[in-house]
Biopython code that builds the backbone (N, CA, C, O; Angstrom):
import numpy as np
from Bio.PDB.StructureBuilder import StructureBuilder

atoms = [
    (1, "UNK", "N", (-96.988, 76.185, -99.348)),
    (1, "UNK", "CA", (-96.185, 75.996, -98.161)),
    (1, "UNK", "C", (-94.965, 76.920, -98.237)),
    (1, "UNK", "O", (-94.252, 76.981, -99.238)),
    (2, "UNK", "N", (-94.803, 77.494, -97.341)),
    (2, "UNK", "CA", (-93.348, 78.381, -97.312)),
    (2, "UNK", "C", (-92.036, 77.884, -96.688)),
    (2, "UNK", "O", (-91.922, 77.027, -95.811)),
    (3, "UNK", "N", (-91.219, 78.471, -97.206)),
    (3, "UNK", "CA", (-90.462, 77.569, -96.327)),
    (3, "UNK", "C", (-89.365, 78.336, -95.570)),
    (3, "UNK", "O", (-89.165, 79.533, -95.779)),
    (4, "UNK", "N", (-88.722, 77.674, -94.761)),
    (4, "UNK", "CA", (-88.748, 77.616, -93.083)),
    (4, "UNK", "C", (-86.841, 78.895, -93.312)),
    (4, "UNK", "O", (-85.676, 78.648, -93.623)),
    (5, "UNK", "N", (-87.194, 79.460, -93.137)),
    (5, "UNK", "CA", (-85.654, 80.747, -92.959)),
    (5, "UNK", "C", (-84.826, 79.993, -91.775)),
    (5, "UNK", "O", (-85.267, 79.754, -90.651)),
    (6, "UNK", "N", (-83.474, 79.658, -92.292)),
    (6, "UNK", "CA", (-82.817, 79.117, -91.021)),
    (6, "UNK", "C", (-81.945, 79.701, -90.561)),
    (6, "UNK", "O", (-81.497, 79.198, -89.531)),
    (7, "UNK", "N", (-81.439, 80.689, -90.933)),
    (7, "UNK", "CA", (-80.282, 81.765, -90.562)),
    (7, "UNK", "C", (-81.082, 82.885, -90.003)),
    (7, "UNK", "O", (-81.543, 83.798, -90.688)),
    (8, "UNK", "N", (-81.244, 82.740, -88.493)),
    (8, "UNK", "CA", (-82.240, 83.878, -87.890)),
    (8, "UNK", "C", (-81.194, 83.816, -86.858)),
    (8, "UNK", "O", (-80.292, 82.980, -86.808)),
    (9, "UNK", "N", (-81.446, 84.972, -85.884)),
    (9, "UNK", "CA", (-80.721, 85.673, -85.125)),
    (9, "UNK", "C", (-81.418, 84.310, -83.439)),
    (9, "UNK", "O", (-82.535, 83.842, -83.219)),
    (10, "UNK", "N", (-80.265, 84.182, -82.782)),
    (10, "UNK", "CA", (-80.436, 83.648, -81.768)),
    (10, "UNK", "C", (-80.332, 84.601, -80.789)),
    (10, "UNK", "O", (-79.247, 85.130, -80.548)),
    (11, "UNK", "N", (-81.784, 85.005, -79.934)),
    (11, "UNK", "CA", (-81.610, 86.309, -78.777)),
    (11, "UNK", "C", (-81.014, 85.158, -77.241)),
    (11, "UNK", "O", (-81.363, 84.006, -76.984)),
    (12, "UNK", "N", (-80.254, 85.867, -76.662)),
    (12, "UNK", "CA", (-79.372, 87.043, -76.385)),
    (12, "UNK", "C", (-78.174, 87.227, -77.342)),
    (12, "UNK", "O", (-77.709, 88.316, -77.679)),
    (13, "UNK", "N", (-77.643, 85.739, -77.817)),
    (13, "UNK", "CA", (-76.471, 85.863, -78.221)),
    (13, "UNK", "C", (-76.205, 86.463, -79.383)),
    (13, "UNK", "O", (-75.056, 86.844, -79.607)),
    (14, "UNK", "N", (-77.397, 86.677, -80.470)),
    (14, "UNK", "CA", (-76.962, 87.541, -81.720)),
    (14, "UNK", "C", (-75.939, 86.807, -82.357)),
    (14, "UNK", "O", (-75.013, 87.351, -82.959)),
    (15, "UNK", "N", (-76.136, 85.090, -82.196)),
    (15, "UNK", "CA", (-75.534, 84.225, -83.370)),
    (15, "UNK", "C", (-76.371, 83.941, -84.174)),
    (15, "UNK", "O", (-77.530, 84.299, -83.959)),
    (16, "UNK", "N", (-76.091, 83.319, -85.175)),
    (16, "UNK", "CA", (-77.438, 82.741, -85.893)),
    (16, "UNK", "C", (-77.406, 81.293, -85.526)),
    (16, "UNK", "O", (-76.507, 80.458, -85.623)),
    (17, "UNK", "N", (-78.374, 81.235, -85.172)),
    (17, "UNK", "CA", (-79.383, 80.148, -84.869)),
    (17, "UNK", "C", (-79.243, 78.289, -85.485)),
    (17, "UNK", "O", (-79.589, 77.171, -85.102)),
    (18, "UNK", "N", (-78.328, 79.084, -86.930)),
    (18, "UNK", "CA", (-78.624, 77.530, -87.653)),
    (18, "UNK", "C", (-76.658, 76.829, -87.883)),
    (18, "UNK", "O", (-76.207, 75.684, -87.866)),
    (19, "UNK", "N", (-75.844, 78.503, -88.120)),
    (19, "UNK", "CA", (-74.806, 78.005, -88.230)),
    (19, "UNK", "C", (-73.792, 78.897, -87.430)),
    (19, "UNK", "O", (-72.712, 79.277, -87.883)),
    (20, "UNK", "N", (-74.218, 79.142, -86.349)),
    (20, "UNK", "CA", (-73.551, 80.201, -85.034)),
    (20, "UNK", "C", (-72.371, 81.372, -85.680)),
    (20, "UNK", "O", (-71.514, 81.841, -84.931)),
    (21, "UNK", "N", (-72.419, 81.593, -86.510)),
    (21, "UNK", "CA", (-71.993, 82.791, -87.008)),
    (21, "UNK", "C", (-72.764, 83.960, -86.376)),
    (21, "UNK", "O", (-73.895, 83.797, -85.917)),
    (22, "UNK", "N", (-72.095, 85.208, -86.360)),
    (22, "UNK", "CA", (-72.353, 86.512, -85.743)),
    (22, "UNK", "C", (-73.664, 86.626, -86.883)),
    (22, "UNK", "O", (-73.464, 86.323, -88.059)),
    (23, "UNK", "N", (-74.845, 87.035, -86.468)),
    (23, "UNK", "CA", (-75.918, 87.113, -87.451)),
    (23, "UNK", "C", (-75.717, 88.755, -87.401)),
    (23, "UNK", "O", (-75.271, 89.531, -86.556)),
    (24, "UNK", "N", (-76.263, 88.893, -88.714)),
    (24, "UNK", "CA", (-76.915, 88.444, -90.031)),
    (24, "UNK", "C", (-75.795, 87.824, -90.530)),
    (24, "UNK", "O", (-74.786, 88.512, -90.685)),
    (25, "UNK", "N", (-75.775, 86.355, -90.883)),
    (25, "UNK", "CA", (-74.664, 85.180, -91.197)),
    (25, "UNK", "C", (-74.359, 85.549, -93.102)),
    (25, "UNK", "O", (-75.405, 85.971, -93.596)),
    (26, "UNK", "N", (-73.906, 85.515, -93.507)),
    (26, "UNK", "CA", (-73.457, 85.702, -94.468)),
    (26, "UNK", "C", (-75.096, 84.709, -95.542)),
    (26, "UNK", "O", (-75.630, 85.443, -96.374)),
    (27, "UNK", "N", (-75.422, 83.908, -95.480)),
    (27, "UNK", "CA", (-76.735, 83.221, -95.801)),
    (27, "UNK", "C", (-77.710, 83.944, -95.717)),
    (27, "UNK", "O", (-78.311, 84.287, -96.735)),
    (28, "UNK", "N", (-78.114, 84.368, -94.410)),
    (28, "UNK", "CA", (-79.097, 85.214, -93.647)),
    (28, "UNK", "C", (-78.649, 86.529, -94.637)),
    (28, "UNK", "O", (-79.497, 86.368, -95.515)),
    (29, "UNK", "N", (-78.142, 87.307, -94.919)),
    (29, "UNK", "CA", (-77.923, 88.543, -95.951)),
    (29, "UNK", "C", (-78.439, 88.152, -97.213)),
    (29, "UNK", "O", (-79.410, 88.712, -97.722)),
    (30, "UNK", "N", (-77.825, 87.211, -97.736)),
    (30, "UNK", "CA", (-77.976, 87.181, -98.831)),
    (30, "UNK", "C", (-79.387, 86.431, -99.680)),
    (30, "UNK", "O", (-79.742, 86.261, -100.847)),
    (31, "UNK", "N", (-80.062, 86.031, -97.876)),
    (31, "UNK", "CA", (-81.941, 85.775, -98.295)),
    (31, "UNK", "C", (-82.314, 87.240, -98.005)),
    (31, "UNK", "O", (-82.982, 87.796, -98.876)),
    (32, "UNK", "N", (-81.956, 88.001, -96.825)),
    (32, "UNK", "CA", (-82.432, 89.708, -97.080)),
    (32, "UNK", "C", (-82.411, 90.029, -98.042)),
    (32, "UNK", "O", (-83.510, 90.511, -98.320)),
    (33, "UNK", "N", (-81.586, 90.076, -99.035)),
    (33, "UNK", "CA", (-81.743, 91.008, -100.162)),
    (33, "UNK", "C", (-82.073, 90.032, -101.138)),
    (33, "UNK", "O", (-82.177, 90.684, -102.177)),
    (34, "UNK", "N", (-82.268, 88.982, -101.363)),
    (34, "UNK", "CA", (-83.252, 88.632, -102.303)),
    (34, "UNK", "C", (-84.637, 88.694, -101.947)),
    (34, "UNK", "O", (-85.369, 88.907, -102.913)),
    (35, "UNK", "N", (-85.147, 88.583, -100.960)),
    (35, "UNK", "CA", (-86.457, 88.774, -100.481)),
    (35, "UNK", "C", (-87.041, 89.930, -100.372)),
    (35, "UNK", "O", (-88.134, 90.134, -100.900)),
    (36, "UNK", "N", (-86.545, 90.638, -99.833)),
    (36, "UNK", "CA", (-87.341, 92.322, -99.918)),
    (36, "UNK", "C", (-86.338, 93.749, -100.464)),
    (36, "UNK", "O", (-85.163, 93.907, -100.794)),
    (37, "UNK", "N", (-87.315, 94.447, -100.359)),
    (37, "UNK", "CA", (-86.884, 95.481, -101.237)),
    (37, "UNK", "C", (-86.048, 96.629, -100.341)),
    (37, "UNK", "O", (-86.484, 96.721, -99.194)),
    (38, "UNK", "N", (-85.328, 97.201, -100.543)),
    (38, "UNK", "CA", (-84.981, 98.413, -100.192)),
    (38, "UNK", "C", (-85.167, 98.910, -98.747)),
    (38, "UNK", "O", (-84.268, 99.056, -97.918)),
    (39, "UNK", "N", (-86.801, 99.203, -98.539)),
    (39, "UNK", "CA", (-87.231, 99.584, -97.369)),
    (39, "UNK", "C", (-87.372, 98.944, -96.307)),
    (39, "UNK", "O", (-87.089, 98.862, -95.112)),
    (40, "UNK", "N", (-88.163, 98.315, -97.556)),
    (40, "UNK", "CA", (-88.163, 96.692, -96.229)),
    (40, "UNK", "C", (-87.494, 96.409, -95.330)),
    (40, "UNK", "O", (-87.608, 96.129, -94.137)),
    (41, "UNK", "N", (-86.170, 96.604, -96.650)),
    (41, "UNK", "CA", (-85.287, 95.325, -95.590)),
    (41, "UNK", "C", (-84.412, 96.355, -94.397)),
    (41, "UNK", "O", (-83.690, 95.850, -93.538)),
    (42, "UNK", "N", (-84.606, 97.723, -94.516)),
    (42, "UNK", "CA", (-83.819, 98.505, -93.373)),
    (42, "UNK", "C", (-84.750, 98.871, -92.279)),
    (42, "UNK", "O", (-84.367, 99.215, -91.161)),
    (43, "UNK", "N", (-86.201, 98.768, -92.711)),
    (43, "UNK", "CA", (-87.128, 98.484, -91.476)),
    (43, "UNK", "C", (-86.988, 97.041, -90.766)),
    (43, "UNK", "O", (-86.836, 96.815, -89.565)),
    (44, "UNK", "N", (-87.040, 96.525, -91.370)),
    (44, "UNK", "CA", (-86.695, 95.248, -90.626)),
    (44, "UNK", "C", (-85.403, 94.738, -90.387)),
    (44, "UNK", "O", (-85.399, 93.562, -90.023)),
    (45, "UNK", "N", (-84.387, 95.247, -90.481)),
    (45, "UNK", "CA", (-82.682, 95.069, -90.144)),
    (45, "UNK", "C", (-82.712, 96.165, -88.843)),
    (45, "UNK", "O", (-82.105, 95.792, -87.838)),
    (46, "UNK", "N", (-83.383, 97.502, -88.795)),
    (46, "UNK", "CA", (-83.565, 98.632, -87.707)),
    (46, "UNK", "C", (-84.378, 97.558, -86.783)),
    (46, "UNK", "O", (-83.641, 97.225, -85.855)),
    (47, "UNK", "N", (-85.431, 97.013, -86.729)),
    (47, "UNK", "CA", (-86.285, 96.725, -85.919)),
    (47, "UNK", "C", (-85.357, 95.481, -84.830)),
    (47, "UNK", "O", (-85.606, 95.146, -83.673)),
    (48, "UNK", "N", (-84.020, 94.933, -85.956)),
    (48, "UNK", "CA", (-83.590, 93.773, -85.367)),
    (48, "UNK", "C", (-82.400, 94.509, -84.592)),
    (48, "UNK", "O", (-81.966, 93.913, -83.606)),
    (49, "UNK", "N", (-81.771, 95.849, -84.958)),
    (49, "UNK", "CA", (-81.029, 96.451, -84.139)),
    (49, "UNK", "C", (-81.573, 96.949, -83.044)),
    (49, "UNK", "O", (-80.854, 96.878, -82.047)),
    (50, "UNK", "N", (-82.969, 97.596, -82.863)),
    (50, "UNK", "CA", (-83.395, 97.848, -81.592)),
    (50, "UNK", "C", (-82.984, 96.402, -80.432)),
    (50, "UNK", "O", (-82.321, 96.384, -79.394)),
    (51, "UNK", "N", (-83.630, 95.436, -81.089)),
    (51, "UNK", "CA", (-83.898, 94.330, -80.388)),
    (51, "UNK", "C", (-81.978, 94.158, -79.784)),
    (51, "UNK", "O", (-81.670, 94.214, -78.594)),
    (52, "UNK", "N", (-81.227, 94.010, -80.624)),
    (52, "UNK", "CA", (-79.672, 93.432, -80.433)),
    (52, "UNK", "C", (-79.326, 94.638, -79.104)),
    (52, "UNK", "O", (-78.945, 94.294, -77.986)),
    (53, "UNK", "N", (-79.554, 96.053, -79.521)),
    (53, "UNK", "CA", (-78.966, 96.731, -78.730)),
    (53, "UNK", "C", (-79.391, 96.424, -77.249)),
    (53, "UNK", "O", (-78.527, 96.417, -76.373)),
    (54, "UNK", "N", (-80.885, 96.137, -76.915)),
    (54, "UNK", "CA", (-81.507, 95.809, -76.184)),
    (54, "UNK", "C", (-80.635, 94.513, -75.009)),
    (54, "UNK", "O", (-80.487, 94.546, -73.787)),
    (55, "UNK", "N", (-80.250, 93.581, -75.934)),
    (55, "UNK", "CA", (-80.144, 92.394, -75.546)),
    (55, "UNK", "C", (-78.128, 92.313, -75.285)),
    (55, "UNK", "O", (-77.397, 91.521, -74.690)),
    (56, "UNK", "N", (-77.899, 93.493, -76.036)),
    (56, "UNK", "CA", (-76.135, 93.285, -76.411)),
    (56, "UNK", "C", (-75.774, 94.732, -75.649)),
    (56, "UNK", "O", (-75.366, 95.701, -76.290)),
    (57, "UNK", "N", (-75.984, 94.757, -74.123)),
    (57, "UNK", "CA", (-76.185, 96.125, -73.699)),
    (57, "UNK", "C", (-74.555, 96.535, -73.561)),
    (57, "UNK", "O", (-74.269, 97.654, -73.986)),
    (58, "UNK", "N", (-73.574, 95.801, -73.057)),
    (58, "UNK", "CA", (-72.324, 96.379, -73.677)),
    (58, "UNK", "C", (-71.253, 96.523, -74.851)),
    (58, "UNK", "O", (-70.149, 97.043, -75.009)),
    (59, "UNK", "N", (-72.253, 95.718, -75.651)),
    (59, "UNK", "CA", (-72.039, 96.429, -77.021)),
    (59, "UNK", "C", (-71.626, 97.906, -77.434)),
    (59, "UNK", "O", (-72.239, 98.749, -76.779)),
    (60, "UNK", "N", (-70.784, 98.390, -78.310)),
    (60, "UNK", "CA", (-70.606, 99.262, -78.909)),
    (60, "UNK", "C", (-71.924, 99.418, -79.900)),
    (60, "UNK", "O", (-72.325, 98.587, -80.714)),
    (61, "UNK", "N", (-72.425, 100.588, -79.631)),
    (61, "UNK", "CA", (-73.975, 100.736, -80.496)),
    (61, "UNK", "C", (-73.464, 100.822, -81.879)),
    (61, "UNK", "O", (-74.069, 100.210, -82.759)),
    (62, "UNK", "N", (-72.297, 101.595, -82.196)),
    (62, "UNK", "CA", (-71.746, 101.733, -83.737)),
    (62, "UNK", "C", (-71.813, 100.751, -84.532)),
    (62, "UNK", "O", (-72.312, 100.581, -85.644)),
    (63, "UNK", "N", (-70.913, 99.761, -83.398)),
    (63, "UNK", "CA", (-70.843, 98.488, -83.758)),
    (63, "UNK", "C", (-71.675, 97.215, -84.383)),
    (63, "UNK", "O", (-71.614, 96.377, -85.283)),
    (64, "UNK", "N", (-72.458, 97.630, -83.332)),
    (64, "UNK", "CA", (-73.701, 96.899, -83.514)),
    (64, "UNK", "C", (-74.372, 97.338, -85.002)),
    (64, "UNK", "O", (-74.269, 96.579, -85.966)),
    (65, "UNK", "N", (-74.889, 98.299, -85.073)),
    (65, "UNK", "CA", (-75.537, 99.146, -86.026)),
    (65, "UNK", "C", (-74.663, 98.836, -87.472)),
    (65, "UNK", "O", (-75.326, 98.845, -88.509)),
    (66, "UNK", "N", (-73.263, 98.576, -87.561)),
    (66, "UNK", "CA", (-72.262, 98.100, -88.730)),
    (66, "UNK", "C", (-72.967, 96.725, -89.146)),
    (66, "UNK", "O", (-73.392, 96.354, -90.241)),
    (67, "UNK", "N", (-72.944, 96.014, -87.728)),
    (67, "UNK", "CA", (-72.917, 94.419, -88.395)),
    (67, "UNK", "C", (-74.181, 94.747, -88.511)),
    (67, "UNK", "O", (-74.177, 94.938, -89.727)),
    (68, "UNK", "N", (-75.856, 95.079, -88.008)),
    (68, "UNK", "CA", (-76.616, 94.219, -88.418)),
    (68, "UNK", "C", (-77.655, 94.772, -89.153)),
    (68, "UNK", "O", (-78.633, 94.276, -89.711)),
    (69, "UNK", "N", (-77.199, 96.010, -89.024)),
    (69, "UNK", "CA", (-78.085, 97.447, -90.409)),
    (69, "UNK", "C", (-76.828, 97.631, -91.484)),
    (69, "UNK", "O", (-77.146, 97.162, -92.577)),
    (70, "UNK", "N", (-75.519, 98.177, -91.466)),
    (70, "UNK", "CA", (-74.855, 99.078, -91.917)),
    (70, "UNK", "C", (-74.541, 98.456, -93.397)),
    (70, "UNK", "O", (-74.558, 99.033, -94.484)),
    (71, "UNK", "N", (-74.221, 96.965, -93.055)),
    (71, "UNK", "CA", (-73.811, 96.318, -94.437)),
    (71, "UNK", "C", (-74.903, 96.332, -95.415)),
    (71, "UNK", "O", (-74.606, 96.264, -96.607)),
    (72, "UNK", "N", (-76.000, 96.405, -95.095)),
    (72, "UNK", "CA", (-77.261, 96.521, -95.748)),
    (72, "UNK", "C", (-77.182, 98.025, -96.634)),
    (72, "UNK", "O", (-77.785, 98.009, -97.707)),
    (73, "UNK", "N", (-76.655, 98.994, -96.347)),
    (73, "UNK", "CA", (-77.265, 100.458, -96.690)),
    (73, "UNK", "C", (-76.790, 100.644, -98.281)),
    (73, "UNK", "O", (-77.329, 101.512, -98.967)),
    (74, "UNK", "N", (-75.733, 99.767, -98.834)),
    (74, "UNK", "CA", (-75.887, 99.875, -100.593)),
    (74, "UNK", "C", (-76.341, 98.531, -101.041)),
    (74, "UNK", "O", (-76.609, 98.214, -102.200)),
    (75, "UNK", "N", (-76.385, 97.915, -100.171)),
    (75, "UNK", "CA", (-76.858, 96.369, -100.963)),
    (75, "UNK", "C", (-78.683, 96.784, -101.647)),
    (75, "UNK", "O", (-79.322, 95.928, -102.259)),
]
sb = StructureBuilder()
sb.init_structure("model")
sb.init_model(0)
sb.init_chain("A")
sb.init_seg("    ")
for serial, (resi, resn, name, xyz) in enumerate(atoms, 1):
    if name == "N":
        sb.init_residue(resn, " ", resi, " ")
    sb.init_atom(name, np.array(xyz, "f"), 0.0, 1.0, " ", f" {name:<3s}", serial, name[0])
structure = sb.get_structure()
């Protein structure tokens, strides 16, 4: 049985879902980088910035790209 990730991104708002913090919640990071590796996890942090920019259209893209890829790039 696996179990259940609760710090996921709530679309439109780009809170998390379990404890309304700006996601990736400080929890939510710190299961990213224990769970996957390297590539992984910036394919799948990119795939969740397409989605944010999508949904966070007056967003600052920089911005965006800081909180929910950028903190990732030495972890």
């Amino acid at each position: 049985m696996r179990a259940r990730v609760l710090h996921v991104p709530d679309r439109p708002s780009w809170e998390c879902q379990h404890c309304r913090a700006a996601w990736p919640c400080q929890p939510a990071r710190e299961d990213i980088v224990a769970t996957t590796d390297r590539v992984s996890r910036m394919i799948y942090l990119s795939l969740h910035l397409a989605d944010a920019i999508v949904d966070q259209r007056d967003a600052d893209p920089a911005a965006l790209f800081d909180r929910v890829v950028g903190w990732a790039c030495n972890s």
